[in-house]
C-alpha positions as CSV (number, residue, x, y, z in Angstrom):
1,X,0.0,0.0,0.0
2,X,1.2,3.4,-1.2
3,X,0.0,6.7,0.6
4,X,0.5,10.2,0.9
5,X,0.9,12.8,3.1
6,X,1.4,16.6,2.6
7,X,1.9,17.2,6.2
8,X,3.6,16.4,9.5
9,X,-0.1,16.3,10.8
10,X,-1.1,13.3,8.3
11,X,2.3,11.6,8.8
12,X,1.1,11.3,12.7
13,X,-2.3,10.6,11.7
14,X,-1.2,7.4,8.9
15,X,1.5,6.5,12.0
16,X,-1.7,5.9,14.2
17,X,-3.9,4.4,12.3
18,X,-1.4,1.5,12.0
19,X,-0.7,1.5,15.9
20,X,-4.9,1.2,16.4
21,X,-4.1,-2.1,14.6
22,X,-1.1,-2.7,15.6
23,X,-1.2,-6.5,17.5
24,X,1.5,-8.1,19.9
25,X,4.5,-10.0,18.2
26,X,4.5,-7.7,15.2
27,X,7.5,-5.4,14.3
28,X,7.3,-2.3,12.0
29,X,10.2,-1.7,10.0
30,X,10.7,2.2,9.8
31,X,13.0,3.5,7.0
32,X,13.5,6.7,5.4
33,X,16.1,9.6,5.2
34,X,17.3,12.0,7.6
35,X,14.3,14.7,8.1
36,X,11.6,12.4,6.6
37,X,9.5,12.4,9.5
38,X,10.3,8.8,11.2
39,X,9.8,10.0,14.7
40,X,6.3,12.0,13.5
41,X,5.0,8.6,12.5
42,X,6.3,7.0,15.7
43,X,4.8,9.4,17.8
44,X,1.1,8.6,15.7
45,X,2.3,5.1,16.1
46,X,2.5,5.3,20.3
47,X,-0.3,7.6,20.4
48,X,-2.8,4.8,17.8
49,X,-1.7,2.3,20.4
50,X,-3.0,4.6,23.5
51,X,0.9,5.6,24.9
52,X,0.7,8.9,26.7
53,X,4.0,9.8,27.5
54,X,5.7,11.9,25.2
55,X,7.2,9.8,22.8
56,X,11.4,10.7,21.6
57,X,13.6,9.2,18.9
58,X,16.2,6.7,20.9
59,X,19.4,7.3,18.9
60,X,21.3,7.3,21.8
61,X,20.5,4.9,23.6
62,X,18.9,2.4,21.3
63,X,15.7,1.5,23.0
64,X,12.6,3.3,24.6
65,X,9.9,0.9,26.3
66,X,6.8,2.1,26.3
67,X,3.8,0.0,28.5
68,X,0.9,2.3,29.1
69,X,-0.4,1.9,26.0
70,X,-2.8,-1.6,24.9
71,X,0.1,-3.3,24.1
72,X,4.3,-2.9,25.0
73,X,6.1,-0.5,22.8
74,X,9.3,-1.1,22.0
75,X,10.6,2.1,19.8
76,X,14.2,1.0,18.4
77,X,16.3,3.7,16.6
78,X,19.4,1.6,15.6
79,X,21.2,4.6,13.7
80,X,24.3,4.8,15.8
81,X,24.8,0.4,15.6
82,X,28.4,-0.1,13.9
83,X,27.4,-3.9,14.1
84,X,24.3,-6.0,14.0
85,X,26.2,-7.9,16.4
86,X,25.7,-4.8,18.8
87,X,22.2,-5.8,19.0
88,X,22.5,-8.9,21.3
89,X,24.1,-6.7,23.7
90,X,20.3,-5.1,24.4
91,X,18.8,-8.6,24.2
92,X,16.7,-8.0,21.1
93,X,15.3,-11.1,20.4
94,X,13.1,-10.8,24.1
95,X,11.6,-7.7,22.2
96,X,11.5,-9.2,18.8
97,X,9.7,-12.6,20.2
98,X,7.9,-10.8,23.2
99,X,4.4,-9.6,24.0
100,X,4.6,-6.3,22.7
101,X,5.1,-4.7,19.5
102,X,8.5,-3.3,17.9
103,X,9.1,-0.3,15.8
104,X,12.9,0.2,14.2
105,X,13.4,3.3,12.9
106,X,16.8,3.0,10.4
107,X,16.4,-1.3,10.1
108,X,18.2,-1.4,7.2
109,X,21.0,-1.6,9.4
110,X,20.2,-4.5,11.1
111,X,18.6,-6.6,8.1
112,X,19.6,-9.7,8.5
113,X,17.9,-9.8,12.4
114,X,14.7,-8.6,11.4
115,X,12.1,-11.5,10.4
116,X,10.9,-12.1,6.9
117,X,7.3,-11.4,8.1
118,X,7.9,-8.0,9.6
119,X,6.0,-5.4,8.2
120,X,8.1,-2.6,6.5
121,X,7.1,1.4,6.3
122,X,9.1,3.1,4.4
123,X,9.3,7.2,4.0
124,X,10.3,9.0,1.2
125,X,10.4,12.4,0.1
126,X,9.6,14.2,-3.3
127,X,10.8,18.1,-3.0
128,X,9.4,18.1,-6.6
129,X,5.7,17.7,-4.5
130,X,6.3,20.2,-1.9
131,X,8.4,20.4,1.1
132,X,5.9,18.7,3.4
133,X,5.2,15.6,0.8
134,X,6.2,12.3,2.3
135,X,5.1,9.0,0.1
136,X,5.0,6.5,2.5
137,X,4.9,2.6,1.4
138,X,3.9,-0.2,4.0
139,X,4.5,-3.6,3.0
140,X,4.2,-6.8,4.8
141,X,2.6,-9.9,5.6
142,X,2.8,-9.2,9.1
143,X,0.0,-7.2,8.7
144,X,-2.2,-10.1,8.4
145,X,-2.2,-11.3,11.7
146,X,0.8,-13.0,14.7
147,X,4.0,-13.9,13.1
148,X,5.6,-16.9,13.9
149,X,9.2,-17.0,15.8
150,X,12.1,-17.0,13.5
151,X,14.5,-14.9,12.1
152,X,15.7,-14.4,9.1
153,X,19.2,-15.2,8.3
């Protein structure tokens, strides 16, 4: 699926409307360019799954956990991993394989630990369209329902 937005303001709203359906075990693959509105969508993300705390980009220190919401959030921003490798350190797989759900922003960098099934979003900008334009693209057959444990190597 292919959408649009022409504002920060529909970036949040699209970001929500997936975390309303958002289920446990599922991870959302978040890629895109500096400045393309990743942590917008998060925040829509957290705030479709009922988080209320304010909701921040964790480049520095990997992971925020969010549990006030319906389900665990577990909001990855692995921009500043040398080394897929790195990722054990954290424990990933209890997040991956856990109760909540997962969002990476930047998992490109980290591609061969995310699962075949995980559902990817990715943002891109077209200057030619406006400043504010942001095509976004979610694809995945996680978006059918649970995926199953596994990675993909």
């Amino acid at each position: 699926m292919i959408t649009e937005s022409y504002s920060e303001q529909e970036t949040y709203a699209i970001g929500s409307m997936l975390g309303r359906e958002a289920e446990a075990g599922q991870i959302y693959c978040l890629d895109g360019d500096l400045g393309t509105g990743k942590t917008v969508f998060a925040r829509g993300f957290a705030d479709g799954l009922g988080v209320r705390e304010p909701v921040t980009s964790p480049t520095f220190t990997i992971i925020h956990e969010y549990r006030d919401g319906r389900l665990p959030l577990f909001h990855f921003d692995v921009y500043r991993i040398g080394d897929p490798g790195e990722m054990d350190a954290i424990g990933y797989e209890d997040y991956f394989y856990g109760d909540g759900v997962c969002l990476i922003e930047w998992s490109e960098l980290i591609s061969e630990l995310i699962p075949d099934d995980a559902i990817r979003v990715n943002i891109r900008k077209d200057l030619r369209r406006g400043l504010d334009f942001r095509e976004i693209e979610i694809l995945g057959t996680g978006l059918s329902g649970k995926r199953s444990e596994g990675k993909n190597v």
